[in-house]
N, C-alpha and C positions, 0 to 999 in steps of 0.2 A: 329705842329699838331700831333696828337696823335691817332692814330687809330687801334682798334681792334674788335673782332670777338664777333658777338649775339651769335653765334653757338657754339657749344664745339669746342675750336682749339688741333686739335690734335696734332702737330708741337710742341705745350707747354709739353702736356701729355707726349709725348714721351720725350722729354728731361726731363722732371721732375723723371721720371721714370729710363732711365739711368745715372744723378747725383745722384738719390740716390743707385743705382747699384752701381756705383765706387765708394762709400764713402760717399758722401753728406746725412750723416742720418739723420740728423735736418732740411734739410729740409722738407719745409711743406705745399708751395703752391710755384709756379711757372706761371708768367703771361708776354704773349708775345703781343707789340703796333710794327705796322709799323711808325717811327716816320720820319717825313719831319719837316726840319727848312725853312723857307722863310723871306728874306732880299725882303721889298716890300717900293713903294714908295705912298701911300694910308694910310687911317685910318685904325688901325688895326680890331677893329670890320666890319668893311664893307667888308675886303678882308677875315677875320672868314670867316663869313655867304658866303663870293663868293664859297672861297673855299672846304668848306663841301659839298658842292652839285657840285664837280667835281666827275663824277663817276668811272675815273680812279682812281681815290685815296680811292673814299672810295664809298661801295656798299652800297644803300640804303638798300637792304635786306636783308646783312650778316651783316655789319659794322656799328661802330659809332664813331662818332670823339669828340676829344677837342681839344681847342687850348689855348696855354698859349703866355703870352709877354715871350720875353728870363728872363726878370728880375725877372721873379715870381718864386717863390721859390714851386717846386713835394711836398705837403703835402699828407699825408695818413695819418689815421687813423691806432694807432699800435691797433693790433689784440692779445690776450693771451700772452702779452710781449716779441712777437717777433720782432727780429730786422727785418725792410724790406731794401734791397738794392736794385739798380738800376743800371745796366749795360745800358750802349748805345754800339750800335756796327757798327762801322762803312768800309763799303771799300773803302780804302783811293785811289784804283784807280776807283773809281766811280763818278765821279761829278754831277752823274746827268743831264747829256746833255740832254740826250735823253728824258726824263719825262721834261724838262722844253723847252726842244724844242715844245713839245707839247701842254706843258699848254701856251706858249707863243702866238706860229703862227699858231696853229690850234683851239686854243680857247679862245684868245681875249685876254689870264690875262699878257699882256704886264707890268704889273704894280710892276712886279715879278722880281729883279735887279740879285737875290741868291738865290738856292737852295742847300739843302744836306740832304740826307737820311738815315738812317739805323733801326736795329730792337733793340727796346727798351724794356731787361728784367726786372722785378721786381719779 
């Protein structure tokens, strides 16, 4: 699942703004997703739709999510014949306990075997 900001994220702004400070002069647009992987044992469409309307993960007022199968292939639209990249960023001493302790035993989604998180640049 893939989730980011209705709002201007400023977190992006700002790093777009110091890569290109240090060098980065080609670049040209900078775009930050909170992204969560889940190992579930359910259809994947019906655990989507569970999951989207968790409001720790994603706020209905700021946020909006997608969700892909692992096998699907990040298409974009190339823009001005720009290359776009994709960073995943992950802390590898992070497992995730604690967000899946709670989507577990405090809100039902038992159905959740694996989690893993990190912030997904483009």
């Amino acid at each position: 699942m893939f989730v980011d900001l209705l709002i201007p994220d400023t977190t992006a702004i700002t790093a777009f703004h110091t890569l290109k400070n240090i060098g980065f002069k080609q670049l040209k647009k900078l775009k930050r997703e909170q992204y969560y992987y889940f190992s579930v044992d359910e259809d994947f469409k019906k655990f989507s739709d569970e999951i989207g309307k968790v409001d720790i993960l994603v706020n209905a007022n700021k946020n909006r999510y997608k969700t892909k199968l692992f096998d699907e292939r990040i298409k974009e639209k190339k823009e001005e014949n720009l290359q776009i990249v994709h960073a995943l960023i992950q802390d590898i001493g992070d497992n995730a306990a604690g967000t899946l302790t709670v989507l577990r035993n405090r809100l039902g989604l038992t159905q959740i075997k694996e989690m893993k998180k990190g912030v997904f640049w483009t």
